[in-house]
N, C-alpha and C positions, 0 to 999 in steps of 0.2 A: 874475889870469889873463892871457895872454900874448896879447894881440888877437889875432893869428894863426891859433887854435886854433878850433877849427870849434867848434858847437855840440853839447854833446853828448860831446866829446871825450873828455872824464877819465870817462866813464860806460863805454866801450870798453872790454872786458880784450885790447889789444894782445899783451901778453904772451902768452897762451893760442894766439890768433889765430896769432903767430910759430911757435908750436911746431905748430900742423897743419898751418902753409900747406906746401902742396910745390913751387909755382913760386919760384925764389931772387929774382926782382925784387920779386916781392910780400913777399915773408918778411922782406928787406932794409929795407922799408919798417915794419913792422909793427914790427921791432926798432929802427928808429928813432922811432915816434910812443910806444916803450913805454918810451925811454928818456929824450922829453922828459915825460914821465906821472911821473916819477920823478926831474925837474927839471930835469935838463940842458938848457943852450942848445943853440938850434940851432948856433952854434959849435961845441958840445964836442960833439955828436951827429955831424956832419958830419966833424969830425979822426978820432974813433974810426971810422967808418964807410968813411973816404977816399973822402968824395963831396963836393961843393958844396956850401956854404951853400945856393945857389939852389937845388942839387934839394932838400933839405931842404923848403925854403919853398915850391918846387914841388907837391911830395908833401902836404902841409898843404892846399897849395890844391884838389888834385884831390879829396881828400876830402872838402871841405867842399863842394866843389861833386858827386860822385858817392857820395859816403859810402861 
């Protein structure tokens, strides 16, 4: 498991989550935590997505710490 990843993580159906959210920042998100749930680096999440590695790692951390 990828130290980064909060606890609880891989328990999350992000996926599902992607598909009702209606705000696009959150949705953005949601298909990024769903895509490293499915094994992708934050690297390869971050090119597909055309964001930062950092917001990636960003996003990681706000969950872990707001869930």
């Amino acid at each position: 498991m990828h130290p980064n990843y909060p606890v609880g993580f891989f328990d999350i159906d992000f996926k599902n989550l992607y598909k009702e959210e209606k705000d696009g920042d959150i949705k953005i998100r949601y298909l990024a935590f769903s895509k490293l749930q499915n094994g992708l680096s934050i690297t390869s999440v971050s090119e597909i997505l055309l964001v930062s590695r950092q917001s990636v790692s960003t996003w990681l951390s706000w969950l872990s710490e707001e869930g």
